[in-house]
N, C-alpha and C positions, 0 to 999 in steps of 0.2 A: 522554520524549525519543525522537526518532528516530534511526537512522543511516543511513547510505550504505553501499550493497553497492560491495566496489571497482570496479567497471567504471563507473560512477556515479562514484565519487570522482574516478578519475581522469579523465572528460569534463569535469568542472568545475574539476578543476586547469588541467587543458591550457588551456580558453576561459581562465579567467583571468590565468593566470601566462607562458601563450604566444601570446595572444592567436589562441588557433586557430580561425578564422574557419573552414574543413574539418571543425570537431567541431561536430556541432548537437546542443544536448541541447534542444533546445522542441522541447514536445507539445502537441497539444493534444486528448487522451485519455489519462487515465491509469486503471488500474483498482485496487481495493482488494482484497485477498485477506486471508481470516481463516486465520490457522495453529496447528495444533495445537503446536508448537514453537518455539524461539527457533531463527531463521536464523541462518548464519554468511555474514558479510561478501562470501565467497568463492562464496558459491551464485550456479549458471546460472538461468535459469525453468524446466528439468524438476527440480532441486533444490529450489528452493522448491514446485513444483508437488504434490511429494512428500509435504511437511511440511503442505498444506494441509488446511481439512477436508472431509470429504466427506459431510457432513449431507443426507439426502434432496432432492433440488431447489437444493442450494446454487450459485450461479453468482458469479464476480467483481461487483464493483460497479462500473461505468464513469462517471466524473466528466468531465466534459467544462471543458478549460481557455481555451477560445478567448474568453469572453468576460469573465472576468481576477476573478471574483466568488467562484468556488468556494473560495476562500478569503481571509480576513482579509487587510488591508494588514500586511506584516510591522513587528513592533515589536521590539526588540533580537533582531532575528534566531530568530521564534518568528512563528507562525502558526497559525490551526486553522480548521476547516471553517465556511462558512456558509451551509448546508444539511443537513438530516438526508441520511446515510448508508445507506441501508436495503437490506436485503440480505433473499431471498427467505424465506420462510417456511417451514419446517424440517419434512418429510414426517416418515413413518415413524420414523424416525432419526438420533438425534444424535449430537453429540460434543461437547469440552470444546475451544474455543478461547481461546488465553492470548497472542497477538502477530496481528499485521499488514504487511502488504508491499502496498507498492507497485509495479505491473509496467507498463509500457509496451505490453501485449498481453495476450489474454486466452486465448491457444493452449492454455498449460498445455504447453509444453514449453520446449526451450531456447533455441526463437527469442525468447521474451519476454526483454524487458531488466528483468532486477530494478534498481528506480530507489534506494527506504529500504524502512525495517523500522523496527519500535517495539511495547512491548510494553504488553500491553492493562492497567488498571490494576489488575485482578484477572481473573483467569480466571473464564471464565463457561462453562458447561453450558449449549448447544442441546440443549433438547429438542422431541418433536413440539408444532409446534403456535406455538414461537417466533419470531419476526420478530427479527434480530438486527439493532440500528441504533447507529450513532454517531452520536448526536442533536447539534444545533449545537453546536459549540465545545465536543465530545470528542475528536476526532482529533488533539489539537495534535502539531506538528513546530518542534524545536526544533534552528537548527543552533549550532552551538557549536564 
């Protein structure tokens, strides 16, 4: 299951419940970051940028939404990826990523907007030489 960082929560309160036409939350780029830790609700993008990993060559993953596919039609308020996830090939150097965030940018400071978070279903060890992927319909986001 996923969650919303509050900055996130509240742009889709406001569109919804106040019909804020002035709040745009469509992207159509979003990127996937692998974290060593569980985020808290309350992190900026230098915060999560923090907790990320920093495995030889590792870069964000950038999904592109404009053409409405990179994910499932939603079914009770659940979705997941459909396309593999793939993320650079792990140089020298690893680390143990155990969660995910989604960000709006790929700055890696606190102009990015953390969008969700969710955590991976076991922690996995990058090591050299790994390719780490969310193969189709691993990534699910479940809002609830």
């Amino acid at each position: 299951m996923a969650g919303f960082f509050d900055v996130e929560s509240n742009l889709i309160l406001e569109k919804i419940l106040r019909n804020d036409d002035a709040t745009t939350i469509l992207r159509t780029t979003v990127y996937i970051a692998l974290l060593t830790s569980l985020p808290s609700k309350a992190m900026t993008g230098a915060q999560v940028a923090a907790i990320e990993t920093t495995y030889t060559d590792y870069v964000r993953k950038s999904i592109t939404l404009t053409s409405g596919d990179a994910f499932d039609e939603l079914v009770a308020g659940a979705t997941e990826n459909t396309a593999a996830i793939t993320f650079p090939v792990c140089g020298v150097s690893g680390e143990t990523v155990s969660h995910w965030a989604m960000l709006d940018a790929n700055a890696g400071d606190a102009t990015d907007a953390c969008i969700m978070f969710g955590a991976l279903t076991a922690s996995k060890l990058i090591s050299p030489g790994d390719t780490p992927e969310f193969a189709i319909g691993e990534l699910d986001i479940t809002l609830s």
